[in-house]
C-alpha positions in Angstrom: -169.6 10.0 16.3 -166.2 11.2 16.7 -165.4 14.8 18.4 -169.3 15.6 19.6 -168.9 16.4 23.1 -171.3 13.9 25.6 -173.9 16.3 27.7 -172.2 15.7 30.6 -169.2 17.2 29.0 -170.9 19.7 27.5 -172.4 20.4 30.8 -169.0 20.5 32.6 -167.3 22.1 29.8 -169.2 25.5 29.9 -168.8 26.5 32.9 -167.5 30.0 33.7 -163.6 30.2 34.3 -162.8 31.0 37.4 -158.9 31.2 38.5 -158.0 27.2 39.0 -154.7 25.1 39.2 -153.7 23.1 36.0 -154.5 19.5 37.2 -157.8 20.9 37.5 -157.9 22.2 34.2 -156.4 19.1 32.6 -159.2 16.9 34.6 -162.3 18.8 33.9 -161.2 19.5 29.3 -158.6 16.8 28.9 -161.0 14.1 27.2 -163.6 16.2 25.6 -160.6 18.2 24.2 -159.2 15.0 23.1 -162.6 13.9 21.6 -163.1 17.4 19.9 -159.2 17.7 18.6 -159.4 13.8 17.8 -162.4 13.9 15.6 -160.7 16.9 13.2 -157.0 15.6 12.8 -158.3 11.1 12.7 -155.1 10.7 14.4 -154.3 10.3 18.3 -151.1 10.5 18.5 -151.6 14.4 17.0 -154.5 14.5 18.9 -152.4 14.5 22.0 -150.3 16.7 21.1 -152.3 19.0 20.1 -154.5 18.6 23.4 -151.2 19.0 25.8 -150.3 21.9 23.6 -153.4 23.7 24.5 -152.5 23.3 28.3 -149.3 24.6 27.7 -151.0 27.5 25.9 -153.3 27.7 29.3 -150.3 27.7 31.6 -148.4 30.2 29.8 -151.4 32.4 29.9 -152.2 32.0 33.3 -148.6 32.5 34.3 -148.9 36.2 32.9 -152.3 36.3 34.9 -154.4 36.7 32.2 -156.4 33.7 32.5 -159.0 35.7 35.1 -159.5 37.6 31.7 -161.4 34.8 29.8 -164.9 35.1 30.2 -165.5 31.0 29.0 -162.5 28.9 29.9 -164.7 26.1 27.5 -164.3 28.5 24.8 -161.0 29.3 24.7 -159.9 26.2 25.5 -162.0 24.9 22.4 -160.5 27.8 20.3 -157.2 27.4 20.8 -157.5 23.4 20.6 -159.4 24.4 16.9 -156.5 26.6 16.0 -153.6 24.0 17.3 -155.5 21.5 14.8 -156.2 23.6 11.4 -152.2 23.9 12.2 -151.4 20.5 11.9 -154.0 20.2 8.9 -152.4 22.9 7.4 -149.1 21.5 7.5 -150.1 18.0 6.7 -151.3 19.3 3.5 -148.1 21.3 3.2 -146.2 17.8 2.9 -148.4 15.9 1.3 -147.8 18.4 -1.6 -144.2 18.1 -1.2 -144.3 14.4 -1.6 -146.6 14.6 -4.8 -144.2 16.4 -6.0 -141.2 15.3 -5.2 -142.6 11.9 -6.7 -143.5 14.0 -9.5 -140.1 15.2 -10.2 -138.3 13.5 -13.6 -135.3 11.3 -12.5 -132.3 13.0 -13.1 -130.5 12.2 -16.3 -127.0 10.3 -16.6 -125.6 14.3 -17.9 -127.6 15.9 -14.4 -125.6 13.2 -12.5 -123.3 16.5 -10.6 -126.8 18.0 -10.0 -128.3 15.1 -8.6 -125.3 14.9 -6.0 -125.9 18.2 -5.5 -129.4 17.5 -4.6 -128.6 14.8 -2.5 -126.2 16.5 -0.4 -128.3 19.3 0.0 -131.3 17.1 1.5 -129.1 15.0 3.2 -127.9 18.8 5.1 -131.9 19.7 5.1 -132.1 16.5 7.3 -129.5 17.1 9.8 -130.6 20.6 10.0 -133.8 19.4 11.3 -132.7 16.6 13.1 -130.6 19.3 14.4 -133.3 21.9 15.6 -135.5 19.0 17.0 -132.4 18.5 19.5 -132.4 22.2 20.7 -133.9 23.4 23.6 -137.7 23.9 23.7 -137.6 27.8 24.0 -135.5 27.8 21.0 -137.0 26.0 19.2 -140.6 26.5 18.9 -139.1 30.0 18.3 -137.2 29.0 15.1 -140.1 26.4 14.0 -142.3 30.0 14.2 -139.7 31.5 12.0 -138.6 29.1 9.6 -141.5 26.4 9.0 -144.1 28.6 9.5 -142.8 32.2 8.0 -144.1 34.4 10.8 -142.4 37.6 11.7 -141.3 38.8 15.2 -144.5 40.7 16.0 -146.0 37.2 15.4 -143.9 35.1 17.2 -144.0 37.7 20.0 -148.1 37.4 20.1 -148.1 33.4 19.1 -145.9 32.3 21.8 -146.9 35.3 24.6 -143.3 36.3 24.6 -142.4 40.2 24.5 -141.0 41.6 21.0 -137.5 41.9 23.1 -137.7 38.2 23.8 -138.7 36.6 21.4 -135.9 38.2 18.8 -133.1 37.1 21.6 -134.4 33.2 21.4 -134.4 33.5 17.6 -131.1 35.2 17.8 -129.9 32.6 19.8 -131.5 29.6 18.7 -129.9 30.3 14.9 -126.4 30.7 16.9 -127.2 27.3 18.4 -128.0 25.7 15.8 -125.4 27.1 13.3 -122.9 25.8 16.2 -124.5 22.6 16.0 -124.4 21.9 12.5 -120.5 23.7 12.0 -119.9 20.8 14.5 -121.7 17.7 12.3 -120.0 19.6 9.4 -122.8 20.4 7.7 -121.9 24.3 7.6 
């Protein structure tokens, strides 16, 4: 069965944290992790990413020196792996009902024909706008996905990311400055 953790694992897995270096980390959780994450999201390729997310997570964490703070490095290593995924769940879902209805949407009539241009230009901008933010750098950028895709405020980008409140509105500040360069430059804007 997919995402049930071997003994040995399980075993290994529960141990008590205790202050370690990352290759250590990423030795001891990386497969059950990948197992776990794996059997949720049916996909590896998520699954990975979802899995090298959570030791970025870790890293950030135990940069700030919190990570002599968690009690069960299994646990929070699990939890955070379960949040990462219900993400990606959430958002598959999110465009999966954008596609339904999309491919629900009426054709536009021969009289709609300036609307449907419209339309077309507007998703053709939507598109380099994202092509756009995928190109920016990785502090930006999971800083404007945060904000944009996902709708969170500061406070929650702040908490979300481990960033303080100061910091986190300067990458959004300049991320958007970035990007708005960008996309004046493809003539988008």
């Amino acid at each position: 069965m997919a995402g049930l953790l071997k003994l040995d694992d399980y075993k290994t897995a529960t141990r008590a944290a205790e202050p370690c270096d990352l290759t250590e980390v990423v030795g001891r959780f990386q497969t059950p992790l990948l197992r776990y994450v794996g059997g949720i999201l049916n996909r590896d390729e998520d699954a990975q990413d979802v899995v090298q997310e959570v030791f970025l997570c870790y890293c950030r964490f135990s940069q700030r020196g919190d990570a002599e703070a968690v009690r069960n490095l299994s646990s929070w290593l699990f939890s955070v792996a379960h949040n990462l995924s219900q993400d990606v769940l959430r958002k598959r879902q999110r465009e999966k009902k954008a596609q339904t209805e999309l491919a629900a949407a009426p054709a536009p009539a021969e009289a709609d024909e300036g609307q449907a241009v419209d339309t077309i230009i507007r998703q053709a901008a939507s598109e380099r706008a994202l092509a756009e933010l995928r190109k920016l750098p990785e502090e930006y950028r999971q800083v404007l996905l945060l904000k944009i895709v996902q709708d969170m405020t500061l406070r929650e980008i702040a908490k979300v990311t481990g960033l303080s409140f100061g910091n986190a509105a300067y990458r959004l500040n300049q991320g958007l400055k970035e990007l708005a360069r960008r996309l004046k430059e493809a003539g988008v804007l």
